[in-house]
C-alpha positions as CSV (number, residue, x, y, z in Angstrom):
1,X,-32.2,13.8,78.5
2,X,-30.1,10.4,78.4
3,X,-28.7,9.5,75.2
4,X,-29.9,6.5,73.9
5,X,-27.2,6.2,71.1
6,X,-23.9,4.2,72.1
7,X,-21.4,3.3,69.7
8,X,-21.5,-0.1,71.7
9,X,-24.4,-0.6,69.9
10,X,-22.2,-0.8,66.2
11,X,-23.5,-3.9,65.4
12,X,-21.6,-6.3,63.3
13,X,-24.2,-6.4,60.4
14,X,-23.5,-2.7,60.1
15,X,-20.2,-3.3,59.7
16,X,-20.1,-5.6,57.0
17,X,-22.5,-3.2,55.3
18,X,-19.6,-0.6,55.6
19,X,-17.0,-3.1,53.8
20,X,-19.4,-4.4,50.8
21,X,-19.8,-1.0,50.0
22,X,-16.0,-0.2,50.5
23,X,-15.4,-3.4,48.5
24,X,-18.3,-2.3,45.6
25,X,-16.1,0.8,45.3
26,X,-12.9,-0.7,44.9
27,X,-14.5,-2.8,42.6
28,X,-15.6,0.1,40.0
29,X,-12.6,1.6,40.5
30,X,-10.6,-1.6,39.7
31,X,-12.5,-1.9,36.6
32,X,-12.6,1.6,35.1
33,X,-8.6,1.6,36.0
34,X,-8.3,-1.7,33.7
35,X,-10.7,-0.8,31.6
36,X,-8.5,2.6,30.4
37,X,-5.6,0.1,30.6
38,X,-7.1,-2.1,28.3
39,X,-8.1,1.0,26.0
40,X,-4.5,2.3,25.7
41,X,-3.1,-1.1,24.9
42,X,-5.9,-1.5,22.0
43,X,-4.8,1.7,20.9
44,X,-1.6,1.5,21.1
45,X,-1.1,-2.1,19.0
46,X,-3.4,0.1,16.4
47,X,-0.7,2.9,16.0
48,X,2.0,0.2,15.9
49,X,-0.2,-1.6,13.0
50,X,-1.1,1.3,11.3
51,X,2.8,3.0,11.4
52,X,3.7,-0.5,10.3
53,X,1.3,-0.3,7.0
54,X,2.5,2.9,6.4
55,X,6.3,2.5,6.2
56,X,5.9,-0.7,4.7
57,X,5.2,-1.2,0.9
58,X,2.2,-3.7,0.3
59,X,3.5,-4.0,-3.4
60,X,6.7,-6.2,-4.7
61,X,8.3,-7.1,-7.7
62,X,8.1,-10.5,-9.4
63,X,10.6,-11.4,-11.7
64,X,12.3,-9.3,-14.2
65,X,11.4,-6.2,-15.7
66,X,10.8,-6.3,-19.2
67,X,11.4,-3.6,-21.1
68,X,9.8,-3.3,-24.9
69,X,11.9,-1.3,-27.7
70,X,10.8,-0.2,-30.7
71,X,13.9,1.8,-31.7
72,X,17.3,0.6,-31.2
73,X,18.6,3.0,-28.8
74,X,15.1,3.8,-26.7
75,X,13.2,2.1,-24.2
76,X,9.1,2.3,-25.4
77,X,8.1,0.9,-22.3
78,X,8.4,-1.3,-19.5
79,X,6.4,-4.7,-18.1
80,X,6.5,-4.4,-14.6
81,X,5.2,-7.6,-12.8
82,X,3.5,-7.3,-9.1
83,X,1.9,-8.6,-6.4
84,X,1.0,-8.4,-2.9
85,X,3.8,-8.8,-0.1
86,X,2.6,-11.6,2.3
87,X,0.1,-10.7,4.2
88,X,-1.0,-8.1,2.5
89,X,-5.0,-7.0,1.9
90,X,-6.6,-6.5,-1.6
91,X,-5.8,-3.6,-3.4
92,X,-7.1,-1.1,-5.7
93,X,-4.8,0.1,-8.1
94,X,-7.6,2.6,-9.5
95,X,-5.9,4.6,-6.0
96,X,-2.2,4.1,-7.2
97,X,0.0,6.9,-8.2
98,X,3.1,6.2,-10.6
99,X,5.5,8.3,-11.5
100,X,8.5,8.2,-13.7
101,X,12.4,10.2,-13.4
102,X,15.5,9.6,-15.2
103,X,18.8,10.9,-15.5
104,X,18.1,12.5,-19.0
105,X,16.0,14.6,-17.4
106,X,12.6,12.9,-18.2
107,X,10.4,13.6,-15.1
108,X,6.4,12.9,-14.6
109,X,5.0,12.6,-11.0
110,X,2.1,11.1,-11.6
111,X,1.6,9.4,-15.2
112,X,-1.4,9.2,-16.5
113,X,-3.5,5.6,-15.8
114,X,-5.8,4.9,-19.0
115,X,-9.3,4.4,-18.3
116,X,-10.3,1.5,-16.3
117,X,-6.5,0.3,-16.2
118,X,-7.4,-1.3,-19.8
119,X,-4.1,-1.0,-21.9
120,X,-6.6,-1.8,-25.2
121,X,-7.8,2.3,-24.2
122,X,-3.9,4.0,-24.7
123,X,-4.6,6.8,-26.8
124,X,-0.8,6.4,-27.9
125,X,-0.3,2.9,-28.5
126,X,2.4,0.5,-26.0
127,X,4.0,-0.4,-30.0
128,X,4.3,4.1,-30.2
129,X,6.9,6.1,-29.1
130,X,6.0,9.2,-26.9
131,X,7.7,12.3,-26.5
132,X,7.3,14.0,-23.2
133,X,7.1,12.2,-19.7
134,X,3.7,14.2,-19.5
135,X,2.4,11.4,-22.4
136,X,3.2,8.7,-20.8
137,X,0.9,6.1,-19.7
138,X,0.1,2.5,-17.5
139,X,-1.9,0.3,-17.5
140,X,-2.5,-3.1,-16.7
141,X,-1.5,-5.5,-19.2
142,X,-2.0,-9.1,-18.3
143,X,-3.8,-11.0,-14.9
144,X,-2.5,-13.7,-14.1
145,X,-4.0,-16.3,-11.8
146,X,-7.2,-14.0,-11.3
147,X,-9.8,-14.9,-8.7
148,X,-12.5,-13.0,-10.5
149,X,-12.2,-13.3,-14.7
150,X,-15.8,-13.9,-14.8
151,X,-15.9,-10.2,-13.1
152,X,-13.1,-7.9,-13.9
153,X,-12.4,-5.3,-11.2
154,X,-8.7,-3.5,-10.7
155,X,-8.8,-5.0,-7.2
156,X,-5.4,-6.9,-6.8
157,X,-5.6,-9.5,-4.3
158,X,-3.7,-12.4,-2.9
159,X,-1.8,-14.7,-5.3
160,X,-2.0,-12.6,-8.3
161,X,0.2,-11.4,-10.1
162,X,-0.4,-8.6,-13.1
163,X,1.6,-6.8,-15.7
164,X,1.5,-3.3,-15.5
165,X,3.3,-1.6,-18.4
166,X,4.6,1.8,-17.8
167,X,5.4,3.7,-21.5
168,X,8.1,6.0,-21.2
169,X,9.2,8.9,-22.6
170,X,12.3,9.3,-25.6
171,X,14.7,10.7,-22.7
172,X,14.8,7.1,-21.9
173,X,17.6,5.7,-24.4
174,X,21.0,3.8,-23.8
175,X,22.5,4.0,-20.6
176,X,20.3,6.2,-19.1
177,X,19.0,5.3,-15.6
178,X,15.2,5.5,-15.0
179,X,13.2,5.1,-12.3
180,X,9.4,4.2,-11.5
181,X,7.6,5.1,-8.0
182,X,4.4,3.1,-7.4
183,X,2.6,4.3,-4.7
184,X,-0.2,2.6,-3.2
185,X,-3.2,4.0,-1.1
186,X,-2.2,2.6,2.0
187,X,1.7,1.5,2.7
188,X,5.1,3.1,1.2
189,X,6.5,4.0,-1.9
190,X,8.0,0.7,-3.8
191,X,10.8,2.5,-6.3
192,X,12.2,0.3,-8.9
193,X,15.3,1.4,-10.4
194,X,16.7,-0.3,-13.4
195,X,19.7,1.2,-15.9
196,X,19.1,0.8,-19.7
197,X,22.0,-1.2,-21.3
198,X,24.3,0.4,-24.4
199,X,22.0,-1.8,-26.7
200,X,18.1,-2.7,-26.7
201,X,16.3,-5.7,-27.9
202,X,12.8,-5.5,-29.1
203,X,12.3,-7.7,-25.9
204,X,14.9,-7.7,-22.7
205,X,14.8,-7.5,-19.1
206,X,16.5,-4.2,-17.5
207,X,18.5,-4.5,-14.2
């Protein structure tokens, strides 16, 4: 029997069948290849943002820190003044951990924050001496320029500033060099070293 089919016959409709559908599939391909591309970029700016929030603090100092004496040769506590670093998202200091060292050998990893941040609820008074790191206690004395008085929260947002005051312990007299570690729930440590002069005020900043 004669056969009919000849590839004479290859028509060039058939043809441009073959290179729509070679074209469709370079297509998909293309797009799944950028998409993934895309994908890992994304990701990777997310690790670089994330790494950056990590090992950077989202806390600063403003000013002076203050500390309060009640006895001539021992620090009662100190008035720390902070705020966001620019750029920096709101922040809940309910989450923050501070801790206290000194070279007296006064140590506390994670002092005690009074309930709701209120310094009104110290159980030992900011005008009482304490005598073990483990007594000590923060809290946040004074807001200033806060967005929500009508509405107190413990949210610290942009352009505030508030006091926290840090009571420490009686290792912390003349001389001595103390140290408080504020650590926020997202971002690094922010340390703040000061040493105590031979002499204390009732009032004084501490460098």
């Amino acid at each position: 029997m004669k056969n009919i089919y000849s590839e004479d016959a290859f028509t060039g409709l058939e043809a441009a069948i073959v290179l729509i559908a070679f074209v469709v599939v370079a297509a998909v391909f293309s797009y799944v290849v950028l998409g993934a591309g895309f994908f890992t970029t994304q990701t990777a700016q997310a690790t670089v943002h994330t790494g950056v929030a990590q090992a950077s603090s989202s806390l600063e100092v403003v000013g002076n820190v203050m500390g309060i004496s009640n006895e001539g040769d021992q620090l009662s506590y100190a008035n720390i003044s902070v705020a966001l670093t620019a750029g920096g998202t709101a922040m809940d200091l309910d989450q923050m951990v501070v801790s206290y060292t000194d070279n007296n050998g006064g140590r506390n990893p994670n002092v005690n924050a009074t309930p709701g941040l209120g310094c009104a609820a110290l159980t030992l008074g900011l005008d009482e001496d304490v005598a073990a790191a483990a007594d000590t206690q923060w809290c946040v004395a004074q807001k200033i320029n806060d967005r929500n008085p009508a509405s107190p929260n413990n949210l610290l947002e942009l352009n505030e500033i508030w006091v926290i005051a840090i009571q420490t312990p009686d290792s912390a007299t003349v001389n001595t060099k103390i140290t408080f570690n504020m650590q926020p729930s997202v971002g690094a440590v922010l340390p703040i070293t000061r040493t105590l002069p031979g002499g204390l005020n009732k009032v004084q900043g501490i460098y």
